[in-house]
C-alpha positions as CSV (number, residue, x, y, z in Angstrom):
1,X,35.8,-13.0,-106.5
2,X,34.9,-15.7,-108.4
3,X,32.8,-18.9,-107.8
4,X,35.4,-20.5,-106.0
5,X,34.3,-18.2,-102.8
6,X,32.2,-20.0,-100.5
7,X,28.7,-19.6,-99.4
8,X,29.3,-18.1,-96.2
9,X,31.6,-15.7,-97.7
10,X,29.2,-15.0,-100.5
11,X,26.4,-13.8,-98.0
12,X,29.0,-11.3,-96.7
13,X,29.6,-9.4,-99.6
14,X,27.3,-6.5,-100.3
15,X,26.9,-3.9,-103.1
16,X,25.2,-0.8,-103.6
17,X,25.0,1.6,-106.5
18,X,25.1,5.3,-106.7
19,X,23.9,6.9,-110.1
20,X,26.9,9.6,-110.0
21,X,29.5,10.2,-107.5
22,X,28.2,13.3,-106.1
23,X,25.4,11.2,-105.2
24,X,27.9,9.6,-103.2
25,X,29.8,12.0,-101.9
26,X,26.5,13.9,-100.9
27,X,26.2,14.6,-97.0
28,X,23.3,13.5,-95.0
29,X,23.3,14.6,-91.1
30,X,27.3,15.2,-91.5
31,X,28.5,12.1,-93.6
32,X,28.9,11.5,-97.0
33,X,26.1,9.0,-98.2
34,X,28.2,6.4,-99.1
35,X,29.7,6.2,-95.7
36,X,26.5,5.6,-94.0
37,X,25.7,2.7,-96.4
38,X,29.2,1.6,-95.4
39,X,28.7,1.8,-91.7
40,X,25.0,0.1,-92.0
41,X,26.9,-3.4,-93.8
42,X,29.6,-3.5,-91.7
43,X,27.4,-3.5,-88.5
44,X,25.2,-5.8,-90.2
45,X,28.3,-8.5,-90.8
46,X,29.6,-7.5,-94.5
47,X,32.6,-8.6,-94.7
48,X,33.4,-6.5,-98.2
49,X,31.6,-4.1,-99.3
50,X,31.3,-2.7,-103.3
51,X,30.4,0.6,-104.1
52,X,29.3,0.9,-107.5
53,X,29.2,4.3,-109.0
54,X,27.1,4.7,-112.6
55,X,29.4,7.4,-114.0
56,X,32.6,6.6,-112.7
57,X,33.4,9.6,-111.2
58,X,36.2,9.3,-108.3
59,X,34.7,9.6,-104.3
60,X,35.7,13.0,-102.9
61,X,38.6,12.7,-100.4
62,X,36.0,13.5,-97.5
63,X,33.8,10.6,-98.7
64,X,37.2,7.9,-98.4
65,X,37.6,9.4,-95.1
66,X,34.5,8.8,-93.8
67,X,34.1,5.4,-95.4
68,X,37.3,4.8,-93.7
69,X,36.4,5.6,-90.4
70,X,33.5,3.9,-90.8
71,X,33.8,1.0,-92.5
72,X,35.0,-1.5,-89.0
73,X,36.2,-4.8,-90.6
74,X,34.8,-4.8,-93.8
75,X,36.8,-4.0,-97.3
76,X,35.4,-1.4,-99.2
77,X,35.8,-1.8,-103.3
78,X,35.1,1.4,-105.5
79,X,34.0,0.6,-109.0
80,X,32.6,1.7,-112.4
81,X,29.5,-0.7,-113.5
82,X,32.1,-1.8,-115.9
83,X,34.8,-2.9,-113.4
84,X,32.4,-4.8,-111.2
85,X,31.9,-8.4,-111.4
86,X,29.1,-9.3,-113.7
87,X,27.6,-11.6,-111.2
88,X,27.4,-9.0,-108.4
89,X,24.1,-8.1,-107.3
90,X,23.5,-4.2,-107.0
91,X,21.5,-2.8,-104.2
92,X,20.0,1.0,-105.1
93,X,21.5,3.0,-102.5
94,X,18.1,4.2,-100.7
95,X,17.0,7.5,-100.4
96,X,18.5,9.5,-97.1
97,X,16.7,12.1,-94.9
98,X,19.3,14.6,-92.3
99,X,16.1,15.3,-90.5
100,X,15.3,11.3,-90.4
101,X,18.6,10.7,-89.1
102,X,18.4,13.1,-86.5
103,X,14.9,12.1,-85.6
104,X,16.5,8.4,-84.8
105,X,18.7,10.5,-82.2
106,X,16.3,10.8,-80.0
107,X,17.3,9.4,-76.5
108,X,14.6,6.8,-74.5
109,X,15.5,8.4,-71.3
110,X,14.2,12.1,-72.8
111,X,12.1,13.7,-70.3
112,X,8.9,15.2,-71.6
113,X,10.0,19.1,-72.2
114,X,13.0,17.2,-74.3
115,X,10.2,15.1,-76.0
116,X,8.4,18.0,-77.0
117,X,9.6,21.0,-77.4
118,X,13.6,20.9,-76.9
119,X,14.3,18.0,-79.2
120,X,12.3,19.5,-82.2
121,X,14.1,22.5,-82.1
122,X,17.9,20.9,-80.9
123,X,17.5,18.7,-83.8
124,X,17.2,21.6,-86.6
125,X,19.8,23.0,-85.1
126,X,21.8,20.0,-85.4
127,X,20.8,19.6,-89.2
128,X,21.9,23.5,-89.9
129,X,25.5,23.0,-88.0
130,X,26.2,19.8,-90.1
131,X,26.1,21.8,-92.9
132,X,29.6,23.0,-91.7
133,X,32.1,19.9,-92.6
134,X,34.5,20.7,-89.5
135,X,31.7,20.5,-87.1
136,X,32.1,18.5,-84.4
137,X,29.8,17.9,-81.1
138,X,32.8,19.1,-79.1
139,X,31.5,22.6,-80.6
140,X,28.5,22.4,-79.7
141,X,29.6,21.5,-75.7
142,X,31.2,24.5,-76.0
143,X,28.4,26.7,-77.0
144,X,26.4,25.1,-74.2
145,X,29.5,26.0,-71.9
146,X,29.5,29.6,-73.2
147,X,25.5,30.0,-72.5
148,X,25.9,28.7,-69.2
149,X,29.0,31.5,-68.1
150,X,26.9,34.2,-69.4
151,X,23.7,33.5,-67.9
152,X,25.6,33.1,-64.3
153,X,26.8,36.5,-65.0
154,X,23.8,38.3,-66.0
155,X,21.6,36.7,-63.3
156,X,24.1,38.4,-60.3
157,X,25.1,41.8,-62.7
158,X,21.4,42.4,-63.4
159,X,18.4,43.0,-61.6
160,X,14.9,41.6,-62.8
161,X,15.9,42.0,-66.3
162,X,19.4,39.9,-65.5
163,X,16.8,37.5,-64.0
164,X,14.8,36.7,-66.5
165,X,17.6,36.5,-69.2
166,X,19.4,34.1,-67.1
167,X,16.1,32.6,-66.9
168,X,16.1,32.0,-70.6
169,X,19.4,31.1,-71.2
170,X,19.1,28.4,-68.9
171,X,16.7,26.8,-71.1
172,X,18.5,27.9,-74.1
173,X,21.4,25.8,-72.8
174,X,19.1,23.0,-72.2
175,X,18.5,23.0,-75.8
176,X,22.5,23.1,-77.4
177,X,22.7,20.9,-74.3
178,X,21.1,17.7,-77.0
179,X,22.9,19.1,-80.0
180,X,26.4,17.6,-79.1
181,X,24.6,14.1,-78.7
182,X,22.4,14.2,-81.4
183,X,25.8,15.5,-83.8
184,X,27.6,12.5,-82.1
185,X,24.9,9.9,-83.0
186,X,24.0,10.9,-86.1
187,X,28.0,11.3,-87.5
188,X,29.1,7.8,-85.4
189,X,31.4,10.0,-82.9
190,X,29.5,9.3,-79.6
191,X,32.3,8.4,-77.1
192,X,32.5,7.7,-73.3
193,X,34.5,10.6,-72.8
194,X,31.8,12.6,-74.7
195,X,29.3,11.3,-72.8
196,X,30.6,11.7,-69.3
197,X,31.3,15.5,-70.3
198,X,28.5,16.2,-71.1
199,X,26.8,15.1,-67.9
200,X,29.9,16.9,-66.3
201,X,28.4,20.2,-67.9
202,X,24.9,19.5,-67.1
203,X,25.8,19.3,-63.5
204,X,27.7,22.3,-63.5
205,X,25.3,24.5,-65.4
206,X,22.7,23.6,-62.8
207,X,24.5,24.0,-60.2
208,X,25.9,27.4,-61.6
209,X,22.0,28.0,-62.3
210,X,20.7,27.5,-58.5
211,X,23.7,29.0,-57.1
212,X,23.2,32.2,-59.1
213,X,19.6,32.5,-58.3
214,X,20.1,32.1,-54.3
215,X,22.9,34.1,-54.6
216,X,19.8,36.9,-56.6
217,X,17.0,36.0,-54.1
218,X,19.6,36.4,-50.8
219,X,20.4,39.8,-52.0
220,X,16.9,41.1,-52.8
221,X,14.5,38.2,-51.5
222,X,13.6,36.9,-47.4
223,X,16.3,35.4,-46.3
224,X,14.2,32.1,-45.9
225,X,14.4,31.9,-49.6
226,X,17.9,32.0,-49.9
227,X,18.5,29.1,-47.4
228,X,16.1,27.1,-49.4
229,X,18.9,27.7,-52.5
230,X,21.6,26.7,-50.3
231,X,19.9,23.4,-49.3
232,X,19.1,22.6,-53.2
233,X,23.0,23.1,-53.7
234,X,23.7,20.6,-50.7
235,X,21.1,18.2,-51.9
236,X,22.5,19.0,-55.9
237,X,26.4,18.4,-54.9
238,X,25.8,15.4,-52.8
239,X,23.8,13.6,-55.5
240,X,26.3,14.7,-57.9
241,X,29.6,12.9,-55.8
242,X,27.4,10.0,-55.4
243,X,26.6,9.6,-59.2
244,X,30.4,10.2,-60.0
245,X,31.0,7.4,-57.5
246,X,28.6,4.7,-58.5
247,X,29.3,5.2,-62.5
248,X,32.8,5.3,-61.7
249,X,32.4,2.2,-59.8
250,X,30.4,0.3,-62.4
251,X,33.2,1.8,-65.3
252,X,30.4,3.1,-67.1
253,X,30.6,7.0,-68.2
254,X,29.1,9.6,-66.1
255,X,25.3,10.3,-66.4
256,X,22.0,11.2,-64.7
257,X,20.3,8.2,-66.4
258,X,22.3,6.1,-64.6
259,X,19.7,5.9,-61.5
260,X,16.4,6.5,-64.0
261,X,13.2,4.2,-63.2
262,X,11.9,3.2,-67.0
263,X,8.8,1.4,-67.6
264,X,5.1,0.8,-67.2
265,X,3.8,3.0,-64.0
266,X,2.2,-0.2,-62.1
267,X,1.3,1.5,-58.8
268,X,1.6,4.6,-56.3
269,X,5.6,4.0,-55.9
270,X,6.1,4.4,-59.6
271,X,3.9,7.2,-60.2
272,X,6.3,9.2,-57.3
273,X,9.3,8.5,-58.6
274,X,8.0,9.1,-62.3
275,X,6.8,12.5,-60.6
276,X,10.1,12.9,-59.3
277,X,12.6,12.1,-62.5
278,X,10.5,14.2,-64.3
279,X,10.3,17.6,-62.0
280,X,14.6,17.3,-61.1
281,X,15.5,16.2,-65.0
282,X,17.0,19.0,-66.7
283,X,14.8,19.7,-69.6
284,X,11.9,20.1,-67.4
285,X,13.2,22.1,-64.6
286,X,15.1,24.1,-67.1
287,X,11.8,25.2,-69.0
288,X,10.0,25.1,-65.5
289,X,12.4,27.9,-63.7
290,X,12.2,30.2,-67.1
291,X,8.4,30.5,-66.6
292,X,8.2,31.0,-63.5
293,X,11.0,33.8,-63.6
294,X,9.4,35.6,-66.2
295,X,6.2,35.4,-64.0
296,X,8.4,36.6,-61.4
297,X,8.0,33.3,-59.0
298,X,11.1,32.7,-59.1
299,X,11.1,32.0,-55.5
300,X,8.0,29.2,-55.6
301,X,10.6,27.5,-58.6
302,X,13.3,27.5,-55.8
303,X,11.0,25.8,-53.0
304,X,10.0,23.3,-55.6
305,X,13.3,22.7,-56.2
306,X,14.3,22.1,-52.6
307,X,11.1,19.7,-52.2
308,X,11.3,17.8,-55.5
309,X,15.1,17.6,-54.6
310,X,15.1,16.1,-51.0
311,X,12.9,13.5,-52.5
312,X,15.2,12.9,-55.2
313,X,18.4,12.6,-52.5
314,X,16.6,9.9,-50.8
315,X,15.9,8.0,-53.4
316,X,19.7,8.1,-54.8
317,X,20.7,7.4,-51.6
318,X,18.2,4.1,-51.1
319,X,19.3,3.1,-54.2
320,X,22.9,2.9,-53.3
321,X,22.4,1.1,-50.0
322,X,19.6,-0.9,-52.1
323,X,20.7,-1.7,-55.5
324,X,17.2,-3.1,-56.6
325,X,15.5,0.0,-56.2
326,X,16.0,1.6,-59.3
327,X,17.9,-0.5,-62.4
328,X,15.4,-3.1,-61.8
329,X,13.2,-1.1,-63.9
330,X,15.6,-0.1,-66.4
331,X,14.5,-1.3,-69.7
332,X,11.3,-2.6,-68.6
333,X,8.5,-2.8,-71.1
């Protein structure tokens, strides 16, 4: 690594300097510090990449791992100040926030209940769980999973009560429901496969959601009401087989967002469809159905439902026969 290099090759090399090693090994958001310094010069091009470590102390074995995982392309050196080249120039390894990192989570499609409320409290949930090294956003699916079997049960053992507790652990599913991404962004696991199950599971806790409260409502409700539950799960399934069949189509993994309208609201159109996306998203129907319940209008939330959702069937439908319809706005300004 002398001067013989050339200046290309020069640009790529990077080096940044921890005052001890348990600086190093420290974990922010799930990865050891050094890691994420790793991962940051290697997508930015380093092709080698010097860790410099002021007292000399040896990286923890969970540290290398990381740094391995992470590190793409680029070779990693570890080094006293004493073994590094003199002419290598040190960058301070910044300072590194969990909650900062978890902040940067944060997904563009987020509906306004996830802006708001669910994300701020998802996201200190994500910080406490990794505080557990073997962590992994698979366990936090399986929470969301396990939230989503019991409130099916309670809403058809129980009566009111059963009602509103299924009520509430809808939305509290809603919640764990962003810890398994915002664990898979912030430790550089996010995956197809992770993706497309957890859209899997969205679909199926809703669906187990609206079929337990018809299934509620039939038994002690009008019977009108009920048929309005078993048109949301017609309207629900359909759009769900059509989704499956356009990601699958276009080989990307399996999501609601697929079929989201982004951008400026430029006239009446947009503001419907904005209306729309925001009433059948999951975060705000989630939150939406709880209050109501708990007010006990349940019924009303399951009309809405049906409303919002033959809307929303019509406009998955027009944009399969019409492409244009909706990605034509996806990533607008």
């Amino acid at each position: 690594m002398g001067s013989e290099k050339s200046a290309p090759a020069q640009a790529q090399l990077q080096a940044v300097g921890f005052p001890t090693g348990r600086e190093a090994d420290r974990r922010v958001a799930g990865v050891s510090a050094a890691a994420r310094m790793v991962h940051g010069l290697a997508e930015a091009g380093s092709g080698e990449t010097w860790l410099v470590i002021g007292d000399g102390a040896p990286l923890a074995p969970a540290t290398l791992a990381d740094i391995e995982r992470l590190r793409g392309a680029s070779d990693v050196r570890v080094a006293a100040p004493a073994d590094a080249p003199a002419d290598l120039h040190i960058m301070p390894a910044p300072a590194l926030s969990a909650m900062a990192i978890l902040r940067g989570t944060t997904k563009p499609s987020d509906g306004l209940v996830s802006r708001w409320f669910n994300r701020p409290i998802s996201q200190r949930i994500s910080r406490l769980v990794l505080l557990i090294p073997a962590a992994r956003p698979i366990h936090a699916t399986i929470a969301s999973a396990v939230l989503a079997v019991l409130m099916f049960f309670g809403m058809l053992a129980g009566g009111k009560a059963g009602l509103m507790l299924g009520g509430i652990l809808f939305q509290a599913a809603s919640i764990i429901d962003g810890v398994d991404g915002e664990m898979a962004r912030a430790t550089f696991r996010a995956t197809d496969f992770g993706k497309s199950l957890d859209s899997a599971l969205d679909m199926a806790t809703n669906f187990l959601f609206v079929l337990a409260l018809t299934l509620h409502l039939g038994r002690h409700g009008p019977h009108h009401v009920a048929w309005l539950g078993y048109w949301s799960l017609g309207l629900m399934a359909t759009g769900a087989v059509l989704i499956g069949w356009r990601t699958r189509a276009g080989g990307a993994p399996l999501s609601f967002d697929l079929l989201k309208r982004r951008g400026r609201i430029r006239n009446v159109v947009d503001l419907l469809f904005w209306v729309v996306q925001t009433l059948t998203s999951r975060d705000c129907f989630a939150f939406l159905f709880m209050i109501l319940i708990i007010l006990g209008l349940a019924h009303v939330a399951l009309g809405i439902f049906a409303s919002v959702g033959t809307i929303w069937i019509v406009y998955v439908v027009g944009s399969l026969l019409l492409p244009g319809l909706g990605p034509r706005y996806r990533g607008a300004a």
